[in-house]
mmCIF file as gemmi writes it, N, C-alpha and C atoms, coordinates in Angstrom:
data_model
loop_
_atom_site.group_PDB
_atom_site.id
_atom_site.type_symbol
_atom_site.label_atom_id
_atom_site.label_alt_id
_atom_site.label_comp_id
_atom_site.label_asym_id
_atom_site.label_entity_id
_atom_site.label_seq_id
_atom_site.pdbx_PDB_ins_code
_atom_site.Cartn_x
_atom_site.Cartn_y
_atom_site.Cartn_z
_atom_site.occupancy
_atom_site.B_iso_or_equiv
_atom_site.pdbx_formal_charge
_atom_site.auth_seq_id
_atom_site.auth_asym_id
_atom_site.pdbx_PDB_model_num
ATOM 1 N N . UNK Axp A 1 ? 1.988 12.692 -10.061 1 0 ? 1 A 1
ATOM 2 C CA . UNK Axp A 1 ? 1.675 11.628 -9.121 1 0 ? 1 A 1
ATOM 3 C C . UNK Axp A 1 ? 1.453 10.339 -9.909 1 0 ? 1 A 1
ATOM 4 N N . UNK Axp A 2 ? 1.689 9.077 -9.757 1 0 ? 2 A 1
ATOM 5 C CA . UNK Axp A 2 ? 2.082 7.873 -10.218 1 0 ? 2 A 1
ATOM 6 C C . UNK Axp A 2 ? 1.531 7.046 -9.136 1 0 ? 2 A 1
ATOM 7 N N . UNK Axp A 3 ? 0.299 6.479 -9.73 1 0 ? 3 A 1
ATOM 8 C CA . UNK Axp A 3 ? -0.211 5.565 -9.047 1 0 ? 3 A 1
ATOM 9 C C . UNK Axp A 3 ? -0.499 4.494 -9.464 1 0 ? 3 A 1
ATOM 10 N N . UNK Axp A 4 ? -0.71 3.507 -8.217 1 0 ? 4 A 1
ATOM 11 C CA . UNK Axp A 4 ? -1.098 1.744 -8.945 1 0 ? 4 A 1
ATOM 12 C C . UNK Axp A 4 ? -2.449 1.376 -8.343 1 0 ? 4 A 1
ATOM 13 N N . UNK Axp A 5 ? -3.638 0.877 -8.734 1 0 ? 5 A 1
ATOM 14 C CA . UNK Axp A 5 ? -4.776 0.213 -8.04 1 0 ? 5 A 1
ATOM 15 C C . UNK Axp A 5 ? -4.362 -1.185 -8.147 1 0 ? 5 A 1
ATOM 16 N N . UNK Axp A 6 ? -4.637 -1.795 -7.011 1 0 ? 6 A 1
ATOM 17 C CA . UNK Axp A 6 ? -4.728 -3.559 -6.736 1 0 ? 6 A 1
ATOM 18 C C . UNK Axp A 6 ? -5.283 -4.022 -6.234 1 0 ? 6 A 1
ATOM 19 N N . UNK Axp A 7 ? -5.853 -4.916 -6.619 1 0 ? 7 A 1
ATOM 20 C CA . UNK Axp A 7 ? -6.895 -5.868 -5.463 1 0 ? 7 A 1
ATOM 21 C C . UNK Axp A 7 ? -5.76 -7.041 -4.614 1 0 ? 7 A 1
ATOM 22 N N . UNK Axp A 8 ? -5.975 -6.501 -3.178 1 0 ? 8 A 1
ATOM 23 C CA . UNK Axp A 8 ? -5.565 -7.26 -2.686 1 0 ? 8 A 1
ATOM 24 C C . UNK Axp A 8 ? -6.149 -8.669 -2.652 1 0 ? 8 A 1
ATOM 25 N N . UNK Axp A 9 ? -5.328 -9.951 -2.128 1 0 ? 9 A 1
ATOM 26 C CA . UNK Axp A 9 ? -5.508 -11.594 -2.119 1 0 ? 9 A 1
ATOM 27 C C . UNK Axp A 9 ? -5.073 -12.103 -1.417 1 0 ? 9 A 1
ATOM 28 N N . UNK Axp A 10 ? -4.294 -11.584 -0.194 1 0 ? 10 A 1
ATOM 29 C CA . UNK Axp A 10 ? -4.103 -12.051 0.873 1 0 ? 10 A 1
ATOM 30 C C . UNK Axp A 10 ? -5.452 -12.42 1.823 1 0 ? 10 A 1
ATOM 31 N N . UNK Axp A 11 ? -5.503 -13.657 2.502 1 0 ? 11 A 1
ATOM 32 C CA . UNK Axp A 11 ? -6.762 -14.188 2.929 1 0 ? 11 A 1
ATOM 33 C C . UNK Axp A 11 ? -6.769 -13.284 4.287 1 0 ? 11 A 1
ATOM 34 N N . UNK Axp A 12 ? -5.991 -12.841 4.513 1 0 ? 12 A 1
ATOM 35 C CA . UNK Axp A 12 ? -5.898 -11.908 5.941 1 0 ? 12 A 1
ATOM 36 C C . UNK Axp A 12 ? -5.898 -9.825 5.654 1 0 ? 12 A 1
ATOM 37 N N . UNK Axp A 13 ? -6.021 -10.065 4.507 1 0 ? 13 A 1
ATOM 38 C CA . UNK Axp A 13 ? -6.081 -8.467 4.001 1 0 ? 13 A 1
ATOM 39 C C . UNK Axp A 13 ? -4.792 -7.858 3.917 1 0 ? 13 A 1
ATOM 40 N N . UNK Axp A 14 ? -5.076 -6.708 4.353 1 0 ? 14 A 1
ATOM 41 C CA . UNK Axp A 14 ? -3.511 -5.884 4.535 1 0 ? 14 A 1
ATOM 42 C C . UNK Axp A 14 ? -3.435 -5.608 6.019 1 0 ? 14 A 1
ATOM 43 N N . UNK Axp A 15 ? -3.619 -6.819 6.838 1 0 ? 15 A 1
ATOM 44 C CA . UNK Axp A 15 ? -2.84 -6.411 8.121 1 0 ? 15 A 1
ATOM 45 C C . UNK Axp A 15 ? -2.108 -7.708 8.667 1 0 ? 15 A 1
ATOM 46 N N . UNK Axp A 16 ? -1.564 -7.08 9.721 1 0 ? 16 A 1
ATOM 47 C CA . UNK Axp A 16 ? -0.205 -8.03 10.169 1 0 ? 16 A 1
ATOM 48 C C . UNK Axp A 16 ? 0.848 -7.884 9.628 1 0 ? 16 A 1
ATOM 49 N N . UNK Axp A 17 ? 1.528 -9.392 9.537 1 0 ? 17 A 1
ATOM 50 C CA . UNK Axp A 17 ? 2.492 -9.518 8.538 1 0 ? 17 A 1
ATOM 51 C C . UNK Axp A 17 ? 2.449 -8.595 6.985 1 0 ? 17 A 1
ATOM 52 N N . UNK Axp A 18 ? 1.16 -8.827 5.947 1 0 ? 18 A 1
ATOM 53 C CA . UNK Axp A 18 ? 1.734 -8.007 4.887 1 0 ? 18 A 1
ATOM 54 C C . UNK Axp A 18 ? 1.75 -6.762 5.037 1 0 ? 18 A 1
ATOM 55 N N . UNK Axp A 19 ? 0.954 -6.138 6.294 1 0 ? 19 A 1
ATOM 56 C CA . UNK Axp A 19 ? 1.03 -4.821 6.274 1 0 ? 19 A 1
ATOM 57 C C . UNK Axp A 19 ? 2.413 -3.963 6.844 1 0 ? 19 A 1
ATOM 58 N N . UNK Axp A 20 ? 3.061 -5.088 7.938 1 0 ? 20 A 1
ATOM 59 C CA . UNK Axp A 20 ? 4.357 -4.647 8.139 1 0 ? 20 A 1
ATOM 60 C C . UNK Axp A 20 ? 5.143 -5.025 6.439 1 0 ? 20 A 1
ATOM 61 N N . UNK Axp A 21 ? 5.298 -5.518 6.421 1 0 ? 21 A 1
ATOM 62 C CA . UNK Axp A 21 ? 6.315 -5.767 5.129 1 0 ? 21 A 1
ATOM 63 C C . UNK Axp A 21 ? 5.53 -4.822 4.255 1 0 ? 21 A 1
ATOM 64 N N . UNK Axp A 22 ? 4.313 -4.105 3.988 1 0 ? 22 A 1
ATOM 65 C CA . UNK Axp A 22 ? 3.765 -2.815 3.075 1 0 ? 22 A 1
ATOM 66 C C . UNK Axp A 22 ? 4.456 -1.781 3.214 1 0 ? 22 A 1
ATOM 67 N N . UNK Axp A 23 ? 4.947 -1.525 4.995 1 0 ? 23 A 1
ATOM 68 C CA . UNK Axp A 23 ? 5.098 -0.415 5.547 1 0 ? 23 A 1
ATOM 69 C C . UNK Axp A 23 ? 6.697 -0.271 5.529 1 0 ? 23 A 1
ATOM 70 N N . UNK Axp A 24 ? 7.371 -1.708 5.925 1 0 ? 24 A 1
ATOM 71 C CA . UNK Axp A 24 ? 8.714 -1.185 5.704 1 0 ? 24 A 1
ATOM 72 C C . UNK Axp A 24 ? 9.199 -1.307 4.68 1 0 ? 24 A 1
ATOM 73 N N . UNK Axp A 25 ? 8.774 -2.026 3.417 1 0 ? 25 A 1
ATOM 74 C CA . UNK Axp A 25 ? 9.063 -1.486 2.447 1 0 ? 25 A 1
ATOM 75 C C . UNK Axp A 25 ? 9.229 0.182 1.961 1 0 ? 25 A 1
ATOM 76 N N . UNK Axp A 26 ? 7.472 0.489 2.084 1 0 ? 26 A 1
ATOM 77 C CA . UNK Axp A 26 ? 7.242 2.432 1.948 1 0 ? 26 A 1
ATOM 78 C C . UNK Axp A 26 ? 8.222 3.168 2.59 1 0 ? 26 A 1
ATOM 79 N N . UNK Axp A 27 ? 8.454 2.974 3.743 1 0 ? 27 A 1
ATOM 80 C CA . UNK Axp A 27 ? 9.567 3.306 4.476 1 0 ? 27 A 1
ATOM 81 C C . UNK Axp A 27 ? 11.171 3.512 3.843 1 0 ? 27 A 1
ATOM 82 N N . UNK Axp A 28 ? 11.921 2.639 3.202 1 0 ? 28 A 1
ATOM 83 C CA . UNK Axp A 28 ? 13.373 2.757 2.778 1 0 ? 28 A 1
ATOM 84 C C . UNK Axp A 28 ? 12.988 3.648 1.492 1 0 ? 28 A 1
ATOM 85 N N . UNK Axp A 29 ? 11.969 4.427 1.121 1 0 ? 29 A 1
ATOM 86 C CA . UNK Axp A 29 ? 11.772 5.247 -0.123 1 0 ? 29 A 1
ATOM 87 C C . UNK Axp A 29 ? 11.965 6.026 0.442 1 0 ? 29 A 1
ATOM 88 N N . UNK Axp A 30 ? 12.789 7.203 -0.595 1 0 ? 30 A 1
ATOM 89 C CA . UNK Axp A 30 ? 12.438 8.523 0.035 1 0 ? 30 A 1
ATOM 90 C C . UNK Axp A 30 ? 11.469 8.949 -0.643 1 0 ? 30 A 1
ATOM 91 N N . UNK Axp A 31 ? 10.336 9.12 -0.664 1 0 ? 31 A 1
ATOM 92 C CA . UNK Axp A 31 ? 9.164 9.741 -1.419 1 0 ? 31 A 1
ATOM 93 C C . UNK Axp A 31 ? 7.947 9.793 -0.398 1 0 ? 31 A 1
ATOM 94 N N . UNK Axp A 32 ? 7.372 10.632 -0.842 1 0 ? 32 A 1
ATOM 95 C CA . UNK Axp A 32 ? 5.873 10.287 0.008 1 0 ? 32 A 1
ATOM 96 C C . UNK Axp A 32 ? 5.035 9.793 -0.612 1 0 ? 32 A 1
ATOM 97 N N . UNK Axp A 33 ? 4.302 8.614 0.015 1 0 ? 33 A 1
ATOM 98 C CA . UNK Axp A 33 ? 3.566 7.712 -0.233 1 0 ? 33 A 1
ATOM 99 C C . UNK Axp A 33 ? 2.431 7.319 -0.094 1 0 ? 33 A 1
ATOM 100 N N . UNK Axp A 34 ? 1.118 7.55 -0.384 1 0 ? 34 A 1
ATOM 101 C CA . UNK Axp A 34 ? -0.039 7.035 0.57 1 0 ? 34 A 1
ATOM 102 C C . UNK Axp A 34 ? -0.875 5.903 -0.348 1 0 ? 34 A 1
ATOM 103 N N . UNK Axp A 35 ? -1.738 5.376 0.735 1 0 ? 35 A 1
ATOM 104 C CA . UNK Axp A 35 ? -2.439 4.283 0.02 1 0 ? 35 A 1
ATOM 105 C C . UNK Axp A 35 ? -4.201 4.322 0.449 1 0 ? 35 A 1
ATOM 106 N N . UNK Axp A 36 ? -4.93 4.274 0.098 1 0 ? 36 A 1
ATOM 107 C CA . UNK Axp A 36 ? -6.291 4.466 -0.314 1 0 ? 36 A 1
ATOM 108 C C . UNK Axp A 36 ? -7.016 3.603 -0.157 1 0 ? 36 A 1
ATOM 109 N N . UNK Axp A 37 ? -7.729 2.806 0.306 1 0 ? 37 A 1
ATOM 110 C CA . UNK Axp A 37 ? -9.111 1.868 0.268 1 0 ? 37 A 1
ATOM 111 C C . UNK Axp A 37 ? -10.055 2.606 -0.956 1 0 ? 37 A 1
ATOM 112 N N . UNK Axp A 38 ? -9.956 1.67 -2.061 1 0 ? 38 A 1
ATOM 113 C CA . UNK Axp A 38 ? -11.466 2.133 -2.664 1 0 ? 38 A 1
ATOM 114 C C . UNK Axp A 38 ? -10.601 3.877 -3.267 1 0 ? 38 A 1
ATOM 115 N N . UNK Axp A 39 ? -11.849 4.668 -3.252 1 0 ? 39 A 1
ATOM 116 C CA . UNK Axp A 39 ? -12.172 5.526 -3.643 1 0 ? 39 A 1
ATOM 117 C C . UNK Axp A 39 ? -11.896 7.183 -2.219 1 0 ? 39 A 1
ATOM 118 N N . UNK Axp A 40 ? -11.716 6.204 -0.857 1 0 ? 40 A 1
ATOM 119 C CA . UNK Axp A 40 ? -11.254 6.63 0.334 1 0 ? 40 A 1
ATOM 120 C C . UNK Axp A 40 ? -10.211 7.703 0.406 1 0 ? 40 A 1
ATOM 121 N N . UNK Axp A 41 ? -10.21 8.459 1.231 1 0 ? 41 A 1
ATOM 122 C CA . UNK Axp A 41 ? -9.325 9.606 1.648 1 0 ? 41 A 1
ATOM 123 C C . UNK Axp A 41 ? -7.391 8.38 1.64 1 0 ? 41 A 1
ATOM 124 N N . UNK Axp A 42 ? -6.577 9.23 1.227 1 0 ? 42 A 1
ATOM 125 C CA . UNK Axp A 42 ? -5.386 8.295 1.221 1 0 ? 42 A 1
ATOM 126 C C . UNK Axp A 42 ? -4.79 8.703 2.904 1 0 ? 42 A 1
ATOM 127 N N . UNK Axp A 43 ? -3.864 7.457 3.008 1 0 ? 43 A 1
ATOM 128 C CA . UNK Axp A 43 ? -3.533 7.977 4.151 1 0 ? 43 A 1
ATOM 129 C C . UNK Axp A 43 ? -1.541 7.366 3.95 1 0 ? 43 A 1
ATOM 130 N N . UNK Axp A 44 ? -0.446 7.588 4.525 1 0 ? 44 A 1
ATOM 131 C CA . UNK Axp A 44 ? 0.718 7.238 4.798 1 0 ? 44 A 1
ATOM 132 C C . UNK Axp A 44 ? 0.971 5.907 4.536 1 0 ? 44 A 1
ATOM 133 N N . UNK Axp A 45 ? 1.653 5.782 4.128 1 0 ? 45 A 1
ATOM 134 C CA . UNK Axp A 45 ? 2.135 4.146 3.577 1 0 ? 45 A 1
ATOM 135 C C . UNK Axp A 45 ? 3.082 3.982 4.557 1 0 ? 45 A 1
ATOM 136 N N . UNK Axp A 46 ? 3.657 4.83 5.495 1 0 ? 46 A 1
ATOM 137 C CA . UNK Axp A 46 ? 4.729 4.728 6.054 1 0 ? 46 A 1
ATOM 138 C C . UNK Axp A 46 ? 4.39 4.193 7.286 1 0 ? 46 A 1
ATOM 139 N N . UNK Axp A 47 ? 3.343 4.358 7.471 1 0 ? 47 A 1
ATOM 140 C CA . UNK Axp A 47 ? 2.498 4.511 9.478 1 0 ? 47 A 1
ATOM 141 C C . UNK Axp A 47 ? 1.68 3.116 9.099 1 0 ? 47 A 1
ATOM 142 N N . UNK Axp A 48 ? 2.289 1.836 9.855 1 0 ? 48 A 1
ATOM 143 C CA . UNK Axp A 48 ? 1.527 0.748 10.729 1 0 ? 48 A 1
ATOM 144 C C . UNK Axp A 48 ? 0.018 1.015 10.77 1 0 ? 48 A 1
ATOM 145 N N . UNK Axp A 49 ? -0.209 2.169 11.773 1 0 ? 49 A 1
ATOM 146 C CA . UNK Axp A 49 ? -0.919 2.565 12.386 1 0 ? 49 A 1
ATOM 147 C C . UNK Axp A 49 ? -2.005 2.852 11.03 1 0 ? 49 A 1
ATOM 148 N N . UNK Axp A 50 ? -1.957 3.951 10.441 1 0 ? 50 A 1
ATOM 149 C CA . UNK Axp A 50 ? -2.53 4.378 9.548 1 0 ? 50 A 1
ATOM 150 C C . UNK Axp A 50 ? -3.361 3.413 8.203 1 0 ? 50 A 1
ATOM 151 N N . UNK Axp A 51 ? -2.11 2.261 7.714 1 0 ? 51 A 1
ATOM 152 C CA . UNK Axp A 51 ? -2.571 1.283 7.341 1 0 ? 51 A 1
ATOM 153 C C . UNK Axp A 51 ? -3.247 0.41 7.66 1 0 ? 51 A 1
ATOM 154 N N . UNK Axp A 52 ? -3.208 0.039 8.786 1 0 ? 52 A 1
ATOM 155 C CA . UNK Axp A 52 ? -3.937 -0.598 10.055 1 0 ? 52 A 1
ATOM 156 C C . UNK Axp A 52 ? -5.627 -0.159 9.313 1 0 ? 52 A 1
ATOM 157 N N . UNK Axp A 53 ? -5.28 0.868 9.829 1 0 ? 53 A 1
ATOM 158 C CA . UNK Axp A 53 ? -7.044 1.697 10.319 1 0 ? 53 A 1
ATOM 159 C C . UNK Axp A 53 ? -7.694 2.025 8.734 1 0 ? 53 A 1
ATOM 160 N N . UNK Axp A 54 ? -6.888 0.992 7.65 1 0 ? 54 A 1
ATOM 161 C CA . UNK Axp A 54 ? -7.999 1.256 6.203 1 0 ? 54 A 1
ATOM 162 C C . UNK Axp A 54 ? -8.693 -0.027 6.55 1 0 ? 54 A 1
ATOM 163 N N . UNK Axp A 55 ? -8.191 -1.33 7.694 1 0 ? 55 A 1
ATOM 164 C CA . UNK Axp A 55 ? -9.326 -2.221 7.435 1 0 ? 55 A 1
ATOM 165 C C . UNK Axp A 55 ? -9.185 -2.428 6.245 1 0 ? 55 A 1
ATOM 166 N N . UNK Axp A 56 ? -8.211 -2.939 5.106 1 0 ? 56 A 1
ATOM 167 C CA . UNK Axp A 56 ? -8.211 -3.953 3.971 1 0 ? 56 A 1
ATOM 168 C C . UNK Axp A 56 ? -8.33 -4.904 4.253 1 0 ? 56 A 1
ATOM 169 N N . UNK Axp A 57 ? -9.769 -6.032 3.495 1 0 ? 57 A 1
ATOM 170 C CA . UNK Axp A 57 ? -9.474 -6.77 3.91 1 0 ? 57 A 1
ATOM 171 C C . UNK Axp A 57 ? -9.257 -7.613 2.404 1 0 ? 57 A 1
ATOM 172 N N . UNK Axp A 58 ? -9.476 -8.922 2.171 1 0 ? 58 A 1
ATOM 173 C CA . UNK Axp A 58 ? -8.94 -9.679 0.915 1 0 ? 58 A 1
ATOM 174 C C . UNK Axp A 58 ? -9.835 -9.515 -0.143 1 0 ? 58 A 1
ATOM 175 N N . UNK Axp A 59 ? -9.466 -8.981 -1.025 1 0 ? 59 A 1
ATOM 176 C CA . UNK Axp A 59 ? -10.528 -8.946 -2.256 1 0 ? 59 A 1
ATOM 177 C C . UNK Axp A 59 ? -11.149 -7.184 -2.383 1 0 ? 59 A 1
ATOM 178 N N . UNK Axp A 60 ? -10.196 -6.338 -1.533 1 0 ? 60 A 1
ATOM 179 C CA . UNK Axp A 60 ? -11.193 -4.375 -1.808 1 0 ? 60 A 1
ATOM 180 C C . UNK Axp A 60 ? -9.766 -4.558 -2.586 1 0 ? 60 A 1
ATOM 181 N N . UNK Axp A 61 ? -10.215 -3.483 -2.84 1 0 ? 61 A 1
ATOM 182 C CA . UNK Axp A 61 ? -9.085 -2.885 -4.154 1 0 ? 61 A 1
ATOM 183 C C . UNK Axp A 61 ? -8.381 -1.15 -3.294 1 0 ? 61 A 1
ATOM 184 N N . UNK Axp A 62 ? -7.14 -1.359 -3.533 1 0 ? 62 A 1
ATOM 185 C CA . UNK Axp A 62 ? -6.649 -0.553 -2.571 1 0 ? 62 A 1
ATOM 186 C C . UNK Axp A 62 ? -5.508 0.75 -3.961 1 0 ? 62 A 1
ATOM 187 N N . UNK Axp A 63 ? -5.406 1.64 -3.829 1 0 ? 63 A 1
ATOM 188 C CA . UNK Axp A 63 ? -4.736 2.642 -4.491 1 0 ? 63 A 1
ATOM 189 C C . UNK Axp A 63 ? -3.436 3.023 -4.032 1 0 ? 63 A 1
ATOM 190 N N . UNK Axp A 64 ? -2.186 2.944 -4.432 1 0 ? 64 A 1
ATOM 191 C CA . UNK Axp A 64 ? -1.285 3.316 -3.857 1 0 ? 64 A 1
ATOM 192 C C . UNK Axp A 64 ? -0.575 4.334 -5.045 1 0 ? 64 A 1
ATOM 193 N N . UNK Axp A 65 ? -0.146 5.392 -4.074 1 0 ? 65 A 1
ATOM 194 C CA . UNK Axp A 65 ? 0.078 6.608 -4.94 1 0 ? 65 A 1
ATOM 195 C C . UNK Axp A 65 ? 1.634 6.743 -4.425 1 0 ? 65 A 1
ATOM 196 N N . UNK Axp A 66 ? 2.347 8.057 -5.375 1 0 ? 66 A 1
ATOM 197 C CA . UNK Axp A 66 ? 3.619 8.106 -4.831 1 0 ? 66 A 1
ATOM 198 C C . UNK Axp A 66 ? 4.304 9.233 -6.387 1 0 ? 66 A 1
ATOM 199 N N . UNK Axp A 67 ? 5.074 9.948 -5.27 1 0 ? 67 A 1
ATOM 200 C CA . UNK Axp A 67 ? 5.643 11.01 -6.119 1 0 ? 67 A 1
ATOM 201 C C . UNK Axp A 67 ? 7.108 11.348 -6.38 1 0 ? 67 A 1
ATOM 202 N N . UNK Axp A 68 ? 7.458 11.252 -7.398 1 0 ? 68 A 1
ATOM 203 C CA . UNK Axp A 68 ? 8.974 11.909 -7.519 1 0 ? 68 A 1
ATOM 204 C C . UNK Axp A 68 ? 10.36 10.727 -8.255 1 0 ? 68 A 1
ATOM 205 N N . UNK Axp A 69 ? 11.492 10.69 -7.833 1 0 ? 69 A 1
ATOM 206 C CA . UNK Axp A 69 ? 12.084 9.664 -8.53 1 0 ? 69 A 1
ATOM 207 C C . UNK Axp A 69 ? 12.222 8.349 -7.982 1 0 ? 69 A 1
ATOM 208 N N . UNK Axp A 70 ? 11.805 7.218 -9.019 1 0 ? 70 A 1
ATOM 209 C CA . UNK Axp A 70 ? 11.648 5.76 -8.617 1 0 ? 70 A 1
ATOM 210 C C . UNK Axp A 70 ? 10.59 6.013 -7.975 1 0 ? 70 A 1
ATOM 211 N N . UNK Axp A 71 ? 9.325 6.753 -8.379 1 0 ? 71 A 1
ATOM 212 C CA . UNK Axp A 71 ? 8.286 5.696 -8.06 1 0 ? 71 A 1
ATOM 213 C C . UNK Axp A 71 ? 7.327 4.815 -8.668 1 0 ? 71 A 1
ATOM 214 N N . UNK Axp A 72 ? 7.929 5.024 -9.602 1 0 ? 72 A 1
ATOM 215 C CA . UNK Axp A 72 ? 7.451 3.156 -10.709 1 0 ? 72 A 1
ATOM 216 C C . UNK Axp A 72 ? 7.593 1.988 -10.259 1 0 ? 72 A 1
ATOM 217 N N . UNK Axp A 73 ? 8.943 1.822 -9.533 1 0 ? 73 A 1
ATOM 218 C CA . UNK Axp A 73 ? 10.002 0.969 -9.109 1 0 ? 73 A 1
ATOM 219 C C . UNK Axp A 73 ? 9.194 0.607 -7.548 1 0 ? 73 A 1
ATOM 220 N N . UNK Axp A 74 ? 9.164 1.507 -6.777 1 0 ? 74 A 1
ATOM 221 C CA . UNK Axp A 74 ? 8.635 1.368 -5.171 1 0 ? 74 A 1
ATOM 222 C C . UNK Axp A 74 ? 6.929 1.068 -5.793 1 0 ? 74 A 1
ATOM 223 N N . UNK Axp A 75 ? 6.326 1.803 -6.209 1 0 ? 75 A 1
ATOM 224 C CA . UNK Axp A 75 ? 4.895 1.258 -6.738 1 0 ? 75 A 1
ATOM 225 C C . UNK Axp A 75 ? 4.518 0.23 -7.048 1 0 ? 75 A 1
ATOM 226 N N . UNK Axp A 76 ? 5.891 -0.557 -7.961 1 0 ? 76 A 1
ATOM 227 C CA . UNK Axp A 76 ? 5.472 -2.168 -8.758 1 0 ? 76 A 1
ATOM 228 C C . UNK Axp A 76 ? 5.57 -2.902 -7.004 1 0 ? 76 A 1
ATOM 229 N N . UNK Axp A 77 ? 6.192 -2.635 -6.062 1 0 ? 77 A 1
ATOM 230 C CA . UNK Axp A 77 ? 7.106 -3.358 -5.637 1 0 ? 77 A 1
ATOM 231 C C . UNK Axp A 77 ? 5.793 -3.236 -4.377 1 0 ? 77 A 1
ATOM 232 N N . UNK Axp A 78 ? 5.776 -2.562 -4.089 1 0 ? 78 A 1
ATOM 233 C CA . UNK Axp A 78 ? 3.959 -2.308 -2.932 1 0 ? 78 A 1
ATOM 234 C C . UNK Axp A 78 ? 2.943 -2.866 -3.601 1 0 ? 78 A 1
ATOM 235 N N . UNK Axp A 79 ? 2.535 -2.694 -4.992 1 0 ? 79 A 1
ATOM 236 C CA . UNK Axp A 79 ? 1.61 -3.458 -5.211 1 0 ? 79 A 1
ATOM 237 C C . UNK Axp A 79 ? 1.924 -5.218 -5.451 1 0 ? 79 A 1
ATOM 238 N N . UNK Axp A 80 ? 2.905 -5.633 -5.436 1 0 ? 80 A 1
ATOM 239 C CA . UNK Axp A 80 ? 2.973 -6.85 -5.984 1 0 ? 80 A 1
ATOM 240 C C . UNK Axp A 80 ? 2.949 -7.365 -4.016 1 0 ? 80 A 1
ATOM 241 N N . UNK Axp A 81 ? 3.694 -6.385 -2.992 1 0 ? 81 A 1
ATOM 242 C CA . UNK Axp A 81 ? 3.088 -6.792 -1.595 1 0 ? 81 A 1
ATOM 243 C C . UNK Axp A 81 ? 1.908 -6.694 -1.685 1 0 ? 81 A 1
ATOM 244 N N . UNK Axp A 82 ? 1.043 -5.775 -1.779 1 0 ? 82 A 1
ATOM 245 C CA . UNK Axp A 82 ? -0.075 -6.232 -1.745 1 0 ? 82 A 1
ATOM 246 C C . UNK Axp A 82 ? -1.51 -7.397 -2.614 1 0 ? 82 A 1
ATOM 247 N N . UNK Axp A 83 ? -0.615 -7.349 -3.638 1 0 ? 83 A 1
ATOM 248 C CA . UNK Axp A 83 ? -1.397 -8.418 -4.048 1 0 ? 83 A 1
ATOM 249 C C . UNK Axp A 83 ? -1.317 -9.728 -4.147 1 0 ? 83 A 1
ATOM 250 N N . UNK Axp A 84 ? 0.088 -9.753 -3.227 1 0 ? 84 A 1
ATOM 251 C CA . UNK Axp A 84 ? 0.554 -11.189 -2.524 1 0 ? 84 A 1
ATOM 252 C C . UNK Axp A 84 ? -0.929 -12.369 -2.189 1 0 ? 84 A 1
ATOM 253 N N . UNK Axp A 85 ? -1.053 -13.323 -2.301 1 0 ? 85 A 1
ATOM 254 C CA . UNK Axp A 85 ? -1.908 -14.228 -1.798 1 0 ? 85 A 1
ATOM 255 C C . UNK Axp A 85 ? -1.594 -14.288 -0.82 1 0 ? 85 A 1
């Protein structure tokens, strides 16, 4: 498993806009993906919904995990969404 921690910097957290663009990014991977608040149970990188309901807001530090081939590549590429300003 291959994971990235980031503090998000978006003044709006991880919802809305960056969280759709989190999600459809996770989405065109084939891998499974989840992402973490903190120290928090992980949940689907793939599900709106799911991301939604970690309540990131600007400045927690969020974990995104991911398994198998290219996920260095999808990892740099979620965390640099999320640590979008």
């Amino acid at each position: 498993m291959t994971q990235r921690q980031v503090t998000v910097e978006a003044e709006v957290g991880l919802h809305a806009r960056p969280a759709a663009t989190f999600v459809q990014t996770a989405a065109k991977a084939p891998l499974d993906i989840t992402i973490a608040k903190g120290s928090g149970k992980p949940v689907n990188a793939k599900s709106i919904l799911s991301v939604l309901s970690l309540d990131v807001r600007k400045g927690d530090i969020v974990v995104i995990a991911a398994e198998g081939d290219g996920a260095d590549e999808i990892l740099d590429r979620l965390a640099e969404i999320a640590s979008a300003p």
